[in-house]
N, C-alpha and C positions, 0 to 999 in steps of 0.2 A: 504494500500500500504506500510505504514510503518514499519508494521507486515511482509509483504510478503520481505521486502529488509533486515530484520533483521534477518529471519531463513535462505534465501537464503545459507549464507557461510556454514552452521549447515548441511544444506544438503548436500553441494559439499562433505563437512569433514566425512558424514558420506556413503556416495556413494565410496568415495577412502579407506574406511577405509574397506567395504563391499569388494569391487575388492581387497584388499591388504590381508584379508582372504582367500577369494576365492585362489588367487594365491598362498598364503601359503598351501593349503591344494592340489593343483596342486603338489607341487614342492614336495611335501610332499611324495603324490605317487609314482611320478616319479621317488623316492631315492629309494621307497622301492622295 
């Protein structure tokens, strides 16, 4: 459990960093 409450944040960080890609490569299009 103590494991699972310690990646926890690690994931959120790397799930918004995934969408914050994502989005760049939307907006990315969009321009072009």
């Amino acid at each position: 459990m103590l494991y699972s409450n310690y990646m926890f944040p690690f994931e959120i960080a790397s799930l918004l960093l995934l969408v914050a890609i994502i989005g760049a490569v939307v907006m990315a299009k969009k321009r072009i």
